[in-house]
C-alpha positions in Angstrom: 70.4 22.1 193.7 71.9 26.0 194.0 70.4 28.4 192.1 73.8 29.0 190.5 74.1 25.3 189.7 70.2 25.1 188.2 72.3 27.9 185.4 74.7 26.0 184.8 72.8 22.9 183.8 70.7 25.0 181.7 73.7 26.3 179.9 74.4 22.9 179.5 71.6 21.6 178.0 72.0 24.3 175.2 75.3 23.2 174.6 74.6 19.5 174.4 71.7 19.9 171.8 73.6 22.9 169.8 76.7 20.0 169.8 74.5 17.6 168.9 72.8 19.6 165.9 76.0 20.7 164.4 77.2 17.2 164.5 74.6 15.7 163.1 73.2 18.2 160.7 75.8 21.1 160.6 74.3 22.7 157.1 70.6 23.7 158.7 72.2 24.9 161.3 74.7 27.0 159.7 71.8 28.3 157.2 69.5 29.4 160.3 72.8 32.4 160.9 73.6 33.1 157.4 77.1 31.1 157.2 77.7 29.2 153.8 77.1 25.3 154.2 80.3 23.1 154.0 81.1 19.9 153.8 84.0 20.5 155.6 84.1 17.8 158.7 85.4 20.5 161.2 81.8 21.7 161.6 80.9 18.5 163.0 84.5 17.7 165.2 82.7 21.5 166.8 79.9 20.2 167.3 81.4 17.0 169.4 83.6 19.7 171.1 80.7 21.6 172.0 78.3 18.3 172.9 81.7 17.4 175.0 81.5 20.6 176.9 78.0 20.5 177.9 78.3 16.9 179.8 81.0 18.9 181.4 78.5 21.9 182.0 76.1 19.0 183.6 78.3 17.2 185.7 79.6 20.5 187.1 76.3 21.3 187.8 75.2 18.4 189.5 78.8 18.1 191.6 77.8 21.7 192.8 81.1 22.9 191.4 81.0 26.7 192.6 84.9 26.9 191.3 83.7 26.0 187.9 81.1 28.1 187.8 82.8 31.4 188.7 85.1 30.5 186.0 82.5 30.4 183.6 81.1 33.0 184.2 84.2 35.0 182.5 84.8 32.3 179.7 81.3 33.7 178.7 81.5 36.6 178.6 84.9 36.5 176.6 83.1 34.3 174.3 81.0 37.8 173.5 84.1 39.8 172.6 86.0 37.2 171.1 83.2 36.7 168.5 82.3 40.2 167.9 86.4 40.9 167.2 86.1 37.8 164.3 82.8 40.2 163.1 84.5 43.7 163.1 87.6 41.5 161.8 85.4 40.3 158.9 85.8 36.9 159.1 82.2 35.5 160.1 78.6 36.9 159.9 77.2 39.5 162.5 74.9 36.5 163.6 77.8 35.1 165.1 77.1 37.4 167.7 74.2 35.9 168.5 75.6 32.9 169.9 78.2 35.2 172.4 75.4 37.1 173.9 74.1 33.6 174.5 77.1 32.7 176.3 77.5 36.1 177.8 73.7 36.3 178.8 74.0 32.9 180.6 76.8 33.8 182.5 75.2 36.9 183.8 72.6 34.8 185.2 75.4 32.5 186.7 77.2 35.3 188.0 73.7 36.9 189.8 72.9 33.7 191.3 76.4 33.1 192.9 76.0 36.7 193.9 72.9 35.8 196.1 73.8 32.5 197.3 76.2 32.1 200.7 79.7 31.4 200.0 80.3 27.6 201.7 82.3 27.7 204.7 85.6 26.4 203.6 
């Protein structure tokens, strides 16, 4: 396995239990970054979404899929902006930003290890 996939499947791992959490018990998590419980079921339909996106993350990781993971890499790092505009905006907690540099963090360590790896020959 690349070093740039071994990222990915990290990344994915954190997806797949932070879907699974907010699935299962979306209130403790949303009480760990200040947001008001609900009982609301799009909290949970999220956390499927995000669950859903980490077996992507995984099978990506393990199909080597260096396409996937240069895209990523910027779907990351928009993550960051996009959630500190909905802070500055007002609409959700500066926690929220927590979970961007997450996502902006990991795909700076996807982005180094693509840097340092050949490119296949195509």
């Amino acid at each position: 396995m690349s070093k740039a996939a071994f990222t990915i499947k990290a990344f994915a791992v954190y997806l797949i239990a932070l879907g699974a959490l907010l699935a299962l018990v979306p209130n403790f998590m949303l009480s760990l970054f200040g947001f008001a419980p609900t009982t609301e079921v799009w909290i949970r339909v999220l956390g499927v979404v995000v669950f859903n996106l980490g077996w992507y993350y995984w099978y990506a990781a393990v199909s080597e899929a260096r396409l996937f993971f240069a895209a990523s890499v910027v779907t990351r790092a928009f993550a960051l902006l996009a959630f500190a505009a909905l802070v500055v905006a007002g609409f959700a907690p500066p926690t929220l930003i927590l979970f961007g540099f997450i996502d902006a963090a990991g795909g700076a360590w996807t982005w180094l290890a693509l840097r340092r790896e050949p490119r296949p020959a195509t």
